[in-house]
N, C-alpha and C positions, 0 to 999 in steps of 0.2 A: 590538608589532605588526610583522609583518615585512614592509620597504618595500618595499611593491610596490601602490603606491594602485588603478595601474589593475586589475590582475590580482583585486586585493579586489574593484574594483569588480563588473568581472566576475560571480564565483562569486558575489556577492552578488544580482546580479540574476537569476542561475540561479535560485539557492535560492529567491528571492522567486515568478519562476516556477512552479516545482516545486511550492511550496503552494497558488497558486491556482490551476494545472488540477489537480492532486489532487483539491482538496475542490470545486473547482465541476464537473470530470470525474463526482466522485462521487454529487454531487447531480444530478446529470444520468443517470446510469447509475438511482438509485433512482425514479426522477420515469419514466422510460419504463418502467420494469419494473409500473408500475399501468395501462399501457397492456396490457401480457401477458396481464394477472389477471382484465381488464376482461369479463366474459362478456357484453356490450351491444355487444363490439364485431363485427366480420365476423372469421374466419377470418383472411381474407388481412391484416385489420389489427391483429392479436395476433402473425404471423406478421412483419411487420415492424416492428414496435416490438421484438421479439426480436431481430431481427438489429442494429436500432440498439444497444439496450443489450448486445449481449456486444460490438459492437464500438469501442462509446464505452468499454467496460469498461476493455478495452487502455491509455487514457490516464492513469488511477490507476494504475495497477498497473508503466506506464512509469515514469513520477513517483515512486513506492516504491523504486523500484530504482536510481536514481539518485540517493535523499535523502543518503542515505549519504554516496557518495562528494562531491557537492557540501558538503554538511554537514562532513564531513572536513577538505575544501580550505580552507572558511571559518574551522573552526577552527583550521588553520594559519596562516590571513593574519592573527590576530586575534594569535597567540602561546602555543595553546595547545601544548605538548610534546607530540612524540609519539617512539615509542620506535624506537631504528633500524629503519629497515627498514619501520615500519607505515607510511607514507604513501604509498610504491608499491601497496602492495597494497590498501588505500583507495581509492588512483586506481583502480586494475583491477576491482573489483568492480562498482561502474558499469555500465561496459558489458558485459560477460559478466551480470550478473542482468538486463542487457536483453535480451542475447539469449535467455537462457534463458525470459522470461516470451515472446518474438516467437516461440520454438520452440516451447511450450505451445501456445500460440493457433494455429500454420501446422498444426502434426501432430496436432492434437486430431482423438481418433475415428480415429487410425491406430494400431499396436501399437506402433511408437515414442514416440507422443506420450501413450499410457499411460503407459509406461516416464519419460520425462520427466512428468507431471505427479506421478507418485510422488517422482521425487527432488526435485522443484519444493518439495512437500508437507515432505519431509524435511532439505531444505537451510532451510527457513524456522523449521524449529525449531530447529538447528542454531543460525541466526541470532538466535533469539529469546535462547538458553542463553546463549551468547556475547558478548551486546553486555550481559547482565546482570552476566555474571563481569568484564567489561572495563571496565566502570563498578568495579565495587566494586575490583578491582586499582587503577585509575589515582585512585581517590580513596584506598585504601590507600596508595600510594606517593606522594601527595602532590599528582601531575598535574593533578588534578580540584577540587581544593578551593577553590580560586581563583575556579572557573567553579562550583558547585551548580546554577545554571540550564541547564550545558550536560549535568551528568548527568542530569536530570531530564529532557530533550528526550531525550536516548537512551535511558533506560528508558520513555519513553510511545511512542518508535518500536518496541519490545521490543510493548508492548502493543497498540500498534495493529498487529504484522504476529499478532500473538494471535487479535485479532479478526477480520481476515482469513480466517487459517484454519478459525475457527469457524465463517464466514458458508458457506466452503467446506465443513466438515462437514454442514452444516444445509440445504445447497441441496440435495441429491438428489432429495426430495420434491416441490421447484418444477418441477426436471429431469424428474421421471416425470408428472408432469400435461402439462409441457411435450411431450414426447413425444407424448402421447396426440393432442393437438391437432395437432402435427406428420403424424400417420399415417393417423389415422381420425378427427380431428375431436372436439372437445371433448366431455365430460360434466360431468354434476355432481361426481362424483369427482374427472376430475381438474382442474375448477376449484376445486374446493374444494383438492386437492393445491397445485394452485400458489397459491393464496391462504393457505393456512398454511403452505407452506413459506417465502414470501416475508416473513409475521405471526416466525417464529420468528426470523429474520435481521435484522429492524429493529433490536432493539436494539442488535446489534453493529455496525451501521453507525452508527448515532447517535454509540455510543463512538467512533468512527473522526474523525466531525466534532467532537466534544467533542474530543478530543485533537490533532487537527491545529488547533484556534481555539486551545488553551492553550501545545500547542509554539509557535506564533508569537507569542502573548503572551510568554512568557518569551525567547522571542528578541529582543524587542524592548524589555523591559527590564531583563532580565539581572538578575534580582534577585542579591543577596550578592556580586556581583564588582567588583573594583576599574575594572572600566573604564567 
């Protein structure tokens, strides 16, 4: 471990952070979204239960973005190797994916924030490819094998930014009922729209809290490692 008690301390209290507004952000984002769907409610109270959950949304999605790079940090206080040069750039992604998800959200519904929610879309599979090859590298080269519970937290964060994007293919049709309510006031179409698009998205959100309980379990007992 490399001494630096306070500095662990730290990053480790991040990290701890980071997964509990994650998943309770997240439970909170799904829990008002049955306010949206609700056709027993008024207008105007579908209409702010929507504004609550896209903007409680933001708090997951911050929390994603910075798992990484806190994630990183820790496993350098702990002693896990990384290869020259990778740990700046670990640091840096952090905050640049935050910005990127605070640009999403400020310019949505502008031609910019199109343009940005495409590369949003594109860089996260990017990331998905990536944190898979980088597993299987640093347990090829040795890096990894010590820690098995810390590959397995990186290929479940592989899957949960997976799910993610699924939840984001699958919304359009919550989105077009949404809409409808937004302009001219609900129907049955599109509450039924937003109640099966929000039915087809459950299970990937479920996976999202099934994997963030099981990455904290193996963080916390680090199966196969000597420490």
């Amino acid at each position: 471990m490399v001494d630096a008690p306070f500095m662990y301390s730290i990053v480790k209290f991040a990290h701890i952070l980071l997964f509990v507004y994650w998943l309770g952000g997240d439970v909170g984002v799904f829990y008002s979204s049955g306010f949206v769907v609700n056709p027993k409610l008024s207008r105007d109270a579908r209409l702010t239960a929507f504004k609550i959950f896209v903007e409680l949304d933001q708090l997951p999605r911050y929390c994603l973005a910075l798992m990484l790079t806190i994630g990183g940090l820790l496993a350098y206080y702990i002693g896990v190797p990384h290869l020259p040069g990778q740990l700046p750039l670990i640091i840096l992604l952090g905050p640049l994916w935050v910005l990127l998800v605070w640009a999403v959200h400020h310019y949505q519904g502008q031609p910019f924030g199109q343009k940005l929610t495409k590369f949003d879309f594109f860089f996260r599979c990017f990331m998905i490819v990536a944190l898979i090859a980088s597993v299987g590298y640093a347990y090829g080269d040795g890096r990894l094998r010590p820690y098995p519970w810390l590959a397995a937290k990186l290929l479940i964060f592989a899957a949960l930014i997976f799910c993610g994007l699924v939840i984001r293919i699958k919304l359009p049709r919550f989105m077009s009922g949404y809409r409808q309510l937004l302009t001219n006031g609900a129907t049955e179409e599109s509450d039924r729209d937003m109640a099966q698009g929000l039915k087809s998205c459950r299970p990937f959100v479920l996976a999202i809290w099934v994997g963030l309980a099981l990455a904290a379990f193996l963080g916390i007992a680090k199966p196969g490692s000597p420490l």
